[in-house]
ROBA-297447 format. One record per atom (N, C-alpha, C, CB): y, z, x. Coordinates in steps of 0.1 Angstrom, whole numbers, plus 5000, padded with zeros to 4 digits. Atoms other than C-alpha are relative to their C-alpha. Glycine has a CB too. Layout:
N
YZX
...
This chain:
120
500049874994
532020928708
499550104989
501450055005
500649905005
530221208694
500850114996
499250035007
498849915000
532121478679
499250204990
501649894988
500049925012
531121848663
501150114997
498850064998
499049915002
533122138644
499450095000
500949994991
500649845001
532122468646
500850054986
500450115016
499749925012
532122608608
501050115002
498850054996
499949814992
534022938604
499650064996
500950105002
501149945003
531323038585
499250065012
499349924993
500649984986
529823008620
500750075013
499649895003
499049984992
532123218636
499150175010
501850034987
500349874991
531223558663
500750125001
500149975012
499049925000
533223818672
501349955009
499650135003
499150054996
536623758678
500749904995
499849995010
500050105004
536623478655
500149875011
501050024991
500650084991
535323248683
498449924993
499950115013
501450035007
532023048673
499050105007
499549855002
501549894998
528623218676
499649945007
498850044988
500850124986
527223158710
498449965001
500050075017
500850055002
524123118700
499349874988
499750085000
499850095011
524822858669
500649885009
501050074988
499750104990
527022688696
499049945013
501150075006
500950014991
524522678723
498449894993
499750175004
501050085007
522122518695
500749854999
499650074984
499350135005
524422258680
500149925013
501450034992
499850124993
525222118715
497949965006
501450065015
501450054995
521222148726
499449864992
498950124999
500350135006
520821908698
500149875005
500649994991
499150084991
522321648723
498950005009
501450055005
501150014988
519221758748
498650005000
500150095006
501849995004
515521608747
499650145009
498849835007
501049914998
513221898753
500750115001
499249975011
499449874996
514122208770
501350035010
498950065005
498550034993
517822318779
499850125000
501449934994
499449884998
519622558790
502049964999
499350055017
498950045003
523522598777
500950125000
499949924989
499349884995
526122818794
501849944996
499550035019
498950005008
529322848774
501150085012
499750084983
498949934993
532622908798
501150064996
500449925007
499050015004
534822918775
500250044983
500349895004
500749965012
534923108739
500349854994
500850154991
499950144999
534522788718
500750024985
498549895003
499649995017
536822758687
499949954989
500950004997
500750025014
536322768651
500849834995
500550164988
499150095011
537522448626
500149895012
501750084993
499550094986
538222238659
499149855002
499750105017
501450084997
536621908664
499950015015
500049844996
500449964988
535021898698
499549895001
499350115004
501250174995
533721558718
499450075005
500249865011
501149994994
530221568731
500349935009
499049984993
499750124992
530421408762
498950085015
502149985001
500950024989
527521318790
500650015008
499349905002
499650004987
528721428822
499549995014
500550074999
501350084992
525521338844
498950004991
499450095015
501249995004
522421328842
499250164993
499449965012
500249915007
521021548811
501150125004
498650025001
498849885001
524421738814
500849944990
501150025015
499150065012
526921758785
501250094998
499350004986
498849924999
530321928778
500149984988
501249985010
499550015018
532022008743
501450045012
499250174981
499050034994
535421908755
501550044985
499749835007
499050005010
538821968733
501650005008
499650134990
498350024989
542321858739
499949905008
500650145012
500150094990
542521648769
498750005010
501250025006
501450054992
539421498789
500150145012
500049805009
499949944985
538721688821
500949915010
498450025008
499650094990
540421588851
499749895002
499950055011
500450144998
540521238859
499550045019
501749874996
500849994984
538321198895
501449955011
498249865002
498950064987
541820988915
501250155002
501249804993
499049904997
543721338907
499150115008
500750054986
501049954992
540821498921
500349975017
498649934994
499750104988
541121278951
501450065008
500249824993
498950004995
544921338953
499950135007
501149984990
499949914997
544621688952
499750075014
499650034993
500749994984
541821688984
501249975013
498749855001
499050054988
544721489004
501350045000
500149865000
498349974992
548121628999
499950155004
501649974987
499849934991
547321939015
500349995015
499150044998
499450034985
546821789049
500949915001
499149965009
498750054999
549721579044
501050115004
500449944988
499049934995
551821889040
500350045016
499950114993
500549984990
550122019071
500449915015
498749994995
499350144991
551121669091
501450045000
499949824993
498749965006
555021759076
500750105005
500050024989
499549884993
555422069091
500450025013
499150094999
499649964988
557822149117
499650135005
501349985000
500349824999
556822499132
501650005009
498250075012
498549954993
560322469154
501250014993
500549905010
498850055012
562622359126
499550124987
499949784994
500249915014
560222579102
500449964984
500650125002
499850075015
560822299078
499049875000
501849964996
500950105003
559321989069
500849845004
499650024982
499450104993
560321659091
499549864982
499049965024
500350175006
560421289073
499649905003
500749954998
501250104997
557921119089
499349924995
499350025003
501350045009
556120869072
498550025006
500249844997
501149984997
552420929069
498949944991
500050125003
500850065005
549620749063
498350064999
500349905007
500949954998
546120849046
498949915007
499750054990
500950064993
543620699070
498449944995
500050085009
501149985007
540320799061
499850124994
499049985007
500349865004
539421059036
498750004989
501350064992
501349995002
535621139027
500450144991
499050005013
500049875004
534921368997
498649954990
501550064992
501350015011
531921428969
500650124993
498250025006
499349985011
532921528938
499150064994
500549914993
501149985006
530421758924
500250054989
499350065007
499849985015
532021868894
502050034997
498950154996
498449995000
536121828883
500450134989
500849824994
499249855005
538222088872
499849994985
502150025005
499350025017
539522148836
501850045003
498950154985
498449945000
543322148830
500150135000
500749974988
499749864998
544722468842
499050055007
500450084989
501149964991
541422558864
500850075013
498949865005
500049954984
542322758897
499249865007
499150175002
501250074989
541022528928
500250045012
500049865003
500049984989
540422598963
499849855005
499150115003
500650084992
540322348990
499550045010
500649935003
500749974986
538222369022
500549895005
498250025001
């Protein structure tokens, strides 16, 4: 695994790295011409994995990976479970067992720990 630190020589305001120093160091990682949009201020001294996340895509990751894709998965399905669970007469939640049948999804990009998510 690939790893870099952002100097704190190389630091911005806020003592955050310099987004244009950051924005280089990971392009280094990309043949030709990129483009590299920072979500997150990125911090100083820290090591950081490099890590391919498709095709010519890359993340500087720290702490724990991104979401694993089966919690992804879970997340999609225990909404309409609750949804199944729901008494509206009792206005509570019966003890039915329930079973997931079929459930279709595409994954087009996973959260990060602590991310807000919406489901549709």
């Amino acid at each position: 695994m690939q790893t870099l630190t952002i100097a704190h020589r190389f630091r911005g305001p806020l003592n955050v790295g310099n987004g244009g120093y950051v924005c280089g160091m990971l392009a280094r990682h990309i043949p030709g011409a990129a483009e590299v949009a920072l979500r997150a201020p990125p911090p100083l001294e820290t090591e950081l994995s490099v890590v391919e996340v498709g095709a010519g895509r890359w993340e500087l990751r720290h702490g724990t990976a991104t979401i694993a894709p089966e919690f992804v998965w879970s997340a999609l399905d225990c909404p309409t479970g609750y949804v199944c669970l729901f008494d509206r007469e009792t206005r509570g939640f019966n003890g039915l067992p329930i079973l997931t049948g079929t459930l279709s999804a595409r994954i087009e990009a996973r959260p990060r720990p602590g991310e807000r998510c919406v489901v549709t």
